[in-house]
N, C-alpha and C positions, 0 to 999 in steps of 0.2 A: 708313161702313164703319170699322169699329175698327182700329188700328194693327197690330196680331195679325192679323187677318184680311186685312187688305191687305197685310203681309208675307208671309201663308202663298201669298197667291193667285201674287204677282211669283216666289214660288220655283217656283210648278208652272209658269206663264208659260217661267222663259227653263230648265226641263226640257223642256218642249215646243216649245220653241224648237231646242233643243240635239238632238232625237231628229227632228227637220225636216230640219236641215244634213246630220245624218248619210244621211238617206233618199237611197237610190241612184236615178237617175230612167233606166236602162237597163231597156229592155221585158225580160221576165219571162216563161213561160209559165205557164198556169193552168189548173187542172182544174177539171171542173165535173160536178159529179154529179147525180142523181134523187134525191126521198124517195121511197120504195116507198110505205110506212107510218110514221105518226106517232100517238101517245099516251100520255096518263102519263108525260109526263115521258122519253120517248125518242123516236130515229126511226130509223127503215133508211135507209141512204143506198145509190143502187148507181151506179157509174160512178167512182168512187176507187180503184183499183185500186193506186195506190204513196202511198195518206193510211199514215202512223204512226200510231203507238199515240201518244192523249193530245194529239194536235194537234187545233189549233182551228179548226171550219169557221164559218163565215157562211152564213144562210137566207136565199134571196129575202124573206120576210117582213118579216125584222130581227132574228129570236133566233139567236143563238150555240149554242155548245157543243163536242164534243168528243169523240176516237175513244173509245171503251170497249171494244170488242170488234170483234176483226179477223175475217173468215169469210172465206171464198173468192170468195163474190161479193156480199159485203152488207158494210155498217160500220155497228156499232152507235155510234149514237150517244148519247152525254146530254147531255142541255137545261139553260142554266146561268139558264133565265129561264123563267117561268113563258108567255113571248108564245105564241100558235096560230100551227103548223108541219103545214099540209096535204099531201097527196099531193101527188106532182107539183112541186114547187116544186123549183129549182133552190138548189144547194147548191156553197158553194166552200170548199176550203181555204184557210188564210189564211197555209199555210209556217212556223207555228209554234205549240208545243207550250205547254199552260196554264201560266203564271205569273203572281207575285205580287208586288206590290213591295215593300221590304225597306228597312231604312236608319232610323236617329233619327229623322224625321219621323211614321214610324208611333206612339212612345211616347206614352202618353197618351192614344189614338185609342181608339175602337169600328168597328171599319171589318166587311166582310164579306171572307169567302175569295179574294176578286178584291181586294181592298184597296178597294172604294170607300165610302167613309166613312158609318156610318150616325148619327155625331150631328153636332153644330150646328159644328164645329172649320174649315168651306172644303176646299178639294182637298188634295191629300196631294202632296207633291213628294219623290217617292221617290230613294232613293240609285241603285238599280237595278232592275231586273226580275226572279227569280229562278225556275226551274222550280220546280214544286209538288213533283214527286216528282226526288229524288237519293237516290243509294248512299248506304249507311251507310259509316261510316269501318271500313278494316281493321284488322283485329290489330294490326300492324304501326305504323297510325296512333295508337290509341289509349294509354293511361296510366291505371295504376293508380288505382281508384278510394281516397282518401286525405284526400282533406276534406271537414267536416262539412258536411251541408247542414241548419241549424238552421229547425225545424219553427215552434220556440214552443210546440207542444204536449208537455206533459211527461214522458206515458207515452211518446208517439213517440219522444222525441230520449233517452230513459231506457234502457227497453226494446227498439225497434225504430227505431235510428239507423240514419239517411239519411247519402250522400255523395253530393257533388256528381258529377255522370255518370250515377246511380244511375238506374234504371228501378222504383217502385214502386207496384203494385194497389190502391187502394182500392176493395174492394168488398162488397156486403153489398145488403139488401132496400132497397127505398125507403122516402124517409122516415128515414134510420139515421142521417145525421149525415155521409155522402160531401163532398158539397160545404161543409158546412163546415170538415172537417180540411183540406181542400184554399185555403179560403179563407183561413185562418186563417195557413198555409205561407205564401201572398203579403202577405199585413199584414205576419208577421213580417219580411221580406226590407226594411223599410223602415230606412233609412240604413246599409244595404249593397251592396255592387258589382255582386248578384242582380239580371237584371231577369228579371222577371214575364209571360208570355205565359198567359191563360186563351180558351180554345175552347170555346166552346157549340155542342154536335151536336143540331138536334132540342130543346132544352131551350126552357121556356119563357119568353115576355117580362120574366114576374113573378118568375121566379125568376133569368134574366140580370141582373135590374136588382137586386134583392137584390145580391148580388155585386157589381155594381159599386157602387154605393153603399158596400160595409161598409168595400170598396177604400178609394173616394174618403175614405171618413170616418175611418177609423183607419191604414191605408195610403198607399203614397207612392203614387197613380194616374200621375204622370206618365215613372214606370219598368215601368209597365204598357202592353200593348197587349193589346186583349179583338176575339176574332172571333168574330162570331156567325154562326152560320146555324142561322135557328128553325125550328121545324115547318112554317111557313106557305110558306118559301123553296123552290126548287125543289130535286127529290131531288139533283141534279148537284153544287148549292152544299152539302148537309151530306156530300156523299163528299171534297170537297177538303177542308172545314175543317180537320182534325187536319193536313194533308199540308199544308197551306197556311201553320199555324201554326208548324212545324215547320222549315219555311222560312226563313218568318220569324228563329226562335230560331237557326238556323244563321249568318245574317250576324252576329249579337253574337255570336256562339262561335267561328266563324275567325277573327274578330279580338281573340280571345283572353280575350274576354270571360264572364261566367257567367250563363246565365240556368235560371230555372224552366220550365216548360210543364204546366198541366194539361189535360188533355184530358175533356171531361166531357159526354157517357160515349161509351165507344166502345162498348159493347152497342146504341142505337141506329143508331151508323156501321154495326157489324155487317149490325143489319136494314137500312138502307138498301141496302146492299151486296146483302143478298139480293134486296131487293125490287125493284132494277135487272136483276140475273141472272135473275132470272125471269121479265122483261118482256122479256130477249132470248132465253129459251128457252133459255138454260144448265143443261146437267143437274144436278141438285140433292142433293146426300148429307142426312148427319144434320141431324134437326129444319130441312129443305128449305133448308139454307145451301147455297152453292155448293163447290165445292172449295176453292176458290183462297181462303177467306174466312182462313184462318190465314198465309199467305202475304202477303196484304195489309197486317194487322194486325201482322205479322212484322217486313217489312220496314220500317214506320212506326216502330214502336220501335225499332228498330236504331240508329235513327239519332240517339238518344239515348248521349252517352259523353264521355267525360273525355277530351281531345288532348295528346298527346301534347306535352313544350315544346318541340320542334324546330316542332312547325305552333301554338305560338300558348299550349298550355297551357289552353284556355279550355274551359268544363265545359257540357253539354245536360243536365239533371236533367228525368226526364217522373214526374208521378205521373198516370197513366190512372185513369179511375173508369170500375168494371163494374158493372151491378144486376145480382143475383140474383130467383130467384123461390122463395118459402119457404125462404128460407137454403140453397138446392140448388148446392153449389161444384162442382158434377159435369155441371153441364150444360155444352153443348159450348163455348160461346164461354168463361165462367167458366175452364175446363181449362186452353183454348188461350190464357188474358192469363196465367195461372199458371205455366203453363210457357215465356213468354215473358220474361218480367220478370222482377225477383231479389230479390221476397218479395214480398207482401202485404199487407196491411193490411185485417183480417178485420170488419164493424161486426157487431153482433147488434141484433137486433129485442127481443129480450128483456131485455138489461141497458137498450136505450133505452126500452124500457116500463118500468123500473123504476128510472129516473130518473139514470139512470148515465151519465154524458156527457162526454168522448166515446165510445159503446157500443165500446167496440175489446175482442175475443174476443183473450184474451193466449195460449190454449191454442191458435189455429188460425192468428195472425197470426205472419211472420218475415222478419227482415230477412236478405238472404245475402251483405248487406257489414257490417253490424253493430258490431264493435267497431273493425273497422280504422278507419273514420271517425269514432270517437264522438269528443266534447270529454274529455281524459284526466280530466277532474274528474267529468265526469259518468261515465267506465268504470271509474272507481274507487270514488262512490259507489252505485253500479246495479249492483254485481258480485252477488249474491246475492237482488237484490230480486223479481226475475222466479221464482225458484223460491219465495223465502217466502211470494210472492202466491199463487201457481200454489197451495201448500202448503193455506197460508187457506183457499181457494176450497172445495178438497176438503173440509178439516173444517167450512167452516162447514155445508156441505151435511148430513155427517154429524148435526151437534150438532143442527138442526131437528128429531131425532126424540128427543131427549134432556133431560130438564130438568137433571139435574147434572152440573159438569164438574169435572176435576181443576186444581188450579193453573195446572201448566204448561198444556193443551189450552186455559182460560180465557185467558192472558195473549200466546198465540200469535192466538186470537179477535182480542183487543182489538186488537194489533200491528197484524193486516192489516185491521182495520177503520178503523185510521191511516193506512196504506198505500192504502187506497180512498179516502180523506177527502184527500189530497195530490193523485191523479194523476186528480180528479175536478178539472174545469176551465170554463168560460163560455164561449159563442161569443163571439167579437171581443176574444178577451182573450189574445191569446199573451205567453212571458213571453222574456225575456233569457234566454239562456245562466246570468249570475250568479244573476239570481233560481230559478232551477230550481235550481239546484245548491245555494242555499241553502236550499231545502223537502226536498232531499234529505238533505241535511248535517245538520237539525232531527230527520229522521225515523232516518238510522243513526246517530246518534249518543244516541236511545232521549230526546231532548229532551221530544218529545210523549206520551210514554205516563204523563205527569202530567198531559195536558190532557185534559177532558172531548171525549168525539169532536163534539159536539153546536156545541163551540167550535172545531171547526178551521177553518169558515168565517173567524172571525173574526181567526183567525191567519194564513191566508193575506193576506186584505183588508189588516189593516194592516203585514204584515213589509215590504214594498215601502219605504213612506213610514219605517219604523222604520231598517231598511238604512240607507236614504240618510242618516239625520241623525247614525244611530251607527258607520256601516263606512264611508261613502262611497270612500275609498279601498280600502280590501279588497277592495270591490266592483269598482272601476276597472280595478284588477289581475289580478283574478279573469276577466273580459269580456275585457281585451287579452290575456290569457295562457294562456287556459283550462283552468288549475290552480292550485294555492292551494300554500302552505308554511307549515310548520306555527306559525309566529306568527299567519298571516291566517286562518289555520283555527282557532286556538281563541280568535281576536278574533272570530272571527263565531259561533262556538258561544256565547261568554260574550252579546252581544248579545242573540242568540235568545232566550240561557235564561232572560235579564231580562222581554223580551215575554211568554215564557208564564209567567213567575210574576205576572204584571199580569193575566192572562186566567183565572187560576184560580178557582174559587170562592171564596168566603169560606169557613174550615170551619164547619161546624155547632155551634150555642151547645149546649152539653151541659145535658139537662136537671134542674131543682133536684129 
C-alpha cells in the first residue's frame, strides 16, 4: 500500500471513528412503509405519511433513494442505484435528507454526486457532510459583482468579460465548441486562488475523460474536483449532480474562498427532470416539462453570487452549458437559462463550419456585468472593438456581391479581417491577462495592418516567447496591475513593432 494511500485510508478511519462516538444509542422510533409500485428508475412508497421532501429511505433489498414527490398518500420516490426494488418490499426512512461531502479532501478527486470516489485515489475523508439542495444567499448577503473572472479566452475576457459571482450561458447546437470554452476557463484558473468544480450530467465517458485529461495536462487538476454522473448511472444520481456540485463549491465559498463551477449541461438535467415527472404522473406543460422545471433550474443558480465581506468576501462563478436544436434560442428550456443568468455566450454552427474557433455569435452573445469587472487594460483597449467587428461583419457580407471597393470600405475589410485573425484562438491554449492585452494593444494601435493576414498566425505563436525576452518586466507589471502606463505601453508597442517588421515579406525585386 503506497504512503498516499495509506494516509488517505487512517483519515477516513478515525472520520468514521469520530461520527461512531458521536452516534446516540437511545431507541428512536421508525417508520416503515410499502412499495406499491416500482420501475425506471422510481418507486411509490405508501405508509410515510410524516417522510420530508429529499430525505433518504432504505429498501428491504439494499437500494436507496429518496423523497421527490409528496402526495397525499403515496411518496414518490427516486432510486440513487441502479439495484431491483419489487412490490411489497418494505421501506424505511433513514431521518435524513440527501447529502454530500465537502472539504479539501474532495480536490483532485473524480468522485460521483454522493462523493463516492470513482478513480483509483482510496476513500475520501470528508470535512463534513453538506445537504445537496440550500437557499441561495439574500440580497442582503450578497456584494457587488466587481472582479474579473479571467477566461483565457480572448474574445470572452475582450468582449464579453466575466466576474467572479457571475452566472453565465454557454450555449449553442452540439458539436460548437461548449465544452471547450468551458474547459479552457478551468486551465486558465491555474496558479490562481480559483478552484475549479466541473459536473458531468448524462455526458459521456469519452467525452468526461477528454476533459479531464486536457485538466490533468495543461491545468492545475489537483484544484479541481470533477463529478460525474454518466448516462449509464441511475436517473436519481444525474438530478443531484449540479445540486451536489454546488454544494460542494459552497464550502470553498463561505470560507471565503473563490471558486468556478461548470455545469455541463443542464438541458439534459432538464430532461431527466422531465422524465422523472412523468414517471410519477405529474402534469406536464410545454414541449411535456413539468411546471416546476424553471423553478428548479432557478433555484440551482441562484445559488451562485459574490458574499458579501462581512460573510467572508468569497465568490461562486457558474457557467451552465445548454444545447440547442438548429440554433432555436427560443425553445423552452434555452428561454428559461437566458432569463436566469446574466448573459450568455451564443456558439454558432456556422462560423464553427467555417473554421472559426471559438464559433462565439458576437451579434447574439452578452455579458450583463461586462465592463464593471473587466481588467481596466483590457476596457480600455476593447472599448470600440465589438462595434468595428460587428461593423466588418455587415460589410464583408455586403462586399461578396461586389468585385470593386473604395479605399476606405477595402482598408475597414482588411482591419477586421485582423480583428478575426487575433480573437481566433486553439483549444488548450488560453492566454494571460498580459498576453491578451498585448495582441490587443498590437491590433489598436494599427501595428498589424502592415502584416500580411496569412502571417498573423505566426505573430501570435511567437509574440509570447518574444515578450518574455524583450518586455519581461512590462509584462510582470502589466499581470500584477492590470493596466500599463504609458512608458510600458509604448516599451511594448516598440517590441511588437520589431516582431512584425521581422514577419513581413521581403518586398518584391522590381523588374529589369
Amino acid at each position: 500500500m503506497t504512503p498516499t494511500l495509506r494516509k488517505s485510508l487512517d483519515r477516513w478511519l478515525a472520520a468514521a471513528e469520530a461520527r461512531v462516538d458521536k452516534a446516540s444509542l437511545a431507541p428512536r422510533p421508525e417508520q416503515i412503509g410499502i412499495v406499491e409500485k416500482a420501475g425506471d428508475g422510481i418507486a411509490f412508497v405508501r405508509g410515510l405519511p410524516d417522510l420530508p421532501l429529499s430525505s433518504l429511505m432504505a429498501f428491504e433489498g439494499g437500494a436507496t433513494g429518496f423523497a421527490h414527490a409528496l402526495d397525499e398518500d403515496l411518496v414518490g420516490c427516486v432510486l440513487l442505484d441502479m439495484g431491483r426494488v419489487e412490490a411489497g418490499e418494505q421501506v424505511r426512512g433513514l431521518g435524513t435528507i440527501v447529502s454530500t461531502p465537502v472539504g479539501e479532501a474532495l480536490l483532485g478527486r473524480v468522485v460521483d454526486p454522493l462523493g463516492r470516489p470513482l478513480d483509483d485515489g482510496g476513500p475520501i475523508a470528508a470535512s463534513r457532510h453538506d445537504p445537496v439542495e440550500r437557499a441561495a444567499p439574500g440580497i442582503v448577503e450578497r456584494d457587488l459583482v466587481t472582479q474579473p473572472m479571467q477566461t483565457g479566452t480572448k474574445l470572452i475576457d475582450a468582449l464579453l468579460a466575466l466576474g467572479r459571482g457571475q452566472r453565465e450561458l454557454i450555449i449553442g447546437d452540439r458539436e460548437t465548441g461548449k465544452t471547450a470554452i468551458a474547459t479552457d476557463a478551468i486551465i486558465n484558473q491555474r496558479g490562481t486562488d480559483v478552484i475549479c468544480i466541473y459536473v458531468a450530467v448524462g455526458q459521456k465517458s469519452s467525452s468526461v475523460r477528454q476533459v479531464i485529461d486536457g485538466v490533468t495536462k495543461y491545468g492545475d487538476p489537483a484544484r479541481c474536483i470533477f463529478v460525474v454522473a454518466g448516462p449509464a448511472t441511475a436517473p436519481g444520481l444525474q438530478w443531484l449532480a449540479p445540486y451536489a456540485g454546488f454544494s460542494m463549491a459552497e464550502y470553498f465559498r463561505d470560507q471565503g474562498g473563490h471558486v468556478l463551477i461548470v455545469v455541463d449541461d443542464l438541458t439534459k438535467h432538464a430532461a431527466t427532470h422531465r422524465e422523472l415527472s412523468l414517471l410519477m404522473r405529474q402534469p406536464s406543460g410545454r414541449e411535456a416539462y413539468p411546471g416546476d422545471v424553471f423553478h428548479i433550474q432557478a433555484r440551482l443558480l441562484e445559488r451562485a453570487a459574490k458574499l458579501s465581506p462581512q460573510l467572508g468576501g468569497g465568490s461562486l462563478t457558474a457557467l451552465p452549458i445548454a444545447q440547442t436544436e438548429a440554433g432555436n434560442l427560443s425553445a423552452y428550456i434555452p428561454t428559461n437559462l437566458i432569463s436566469i443568468t446574466d448573459g450568455q455566450i451564443v456558439l454558432s454552427s456556422k462560423l464553427f463550419d467555417e473554421g472559426q474557433k471559438p464559433a462565439v455569435d458576437i451579434g447574439l452573445s452578452v455579458s450583463r456585468v461586462g465592463g464593471k469587472a473587466q481588467a481596466p487594460i483590457l476596457k480600455d483597449l476593447a472599448e470600440n472593438l465589438r462595434l468595428d467587428y460587428a461593423q466588418f461583419l455587415e460589410v464583408e457580407l455586403f462586399t461578396r456581391f461586389s468585385t470593386t471597393l473604395d479605399p476606405r470600405t477595402q482598408a475597414q475589410i482588411d482591419h477586421g479581417r485582423r480583428i478575426r485573425a487575433i480573437l481566433t484562438q486553439p483549444r488548450f491554449a488560453p492566454l494571460s491577462l498580459a498576453h491578451e492585452a498585448a495582441e490587443f494593444l498590437a491590433l489598436h494601435d494599427g501595428l498589424l495592418d502592415a502584416l500580411p493576414v496569412d502571417r498573423m498566425d505566426d505573430f501570435k505563436r511567437q509574440l509570447p516567447e518574444w515578450l518574455d525576452l524583450h518586455c519581461k518586466g512590462v509584462m510582470e507589471r502589466l499581470e500584477a496591475q492590470r493596466q500599463l502606463d504609458q512608458p510600458g505601453r509604448t516599451q511594448l508597442s516598440e517590441a511588437m513593432a520589431a516582431l512584425v517588421e521581422t514577419l513581413k515579406p521581403p518586398p518584391a525585386k522590381a523588374k529589369p
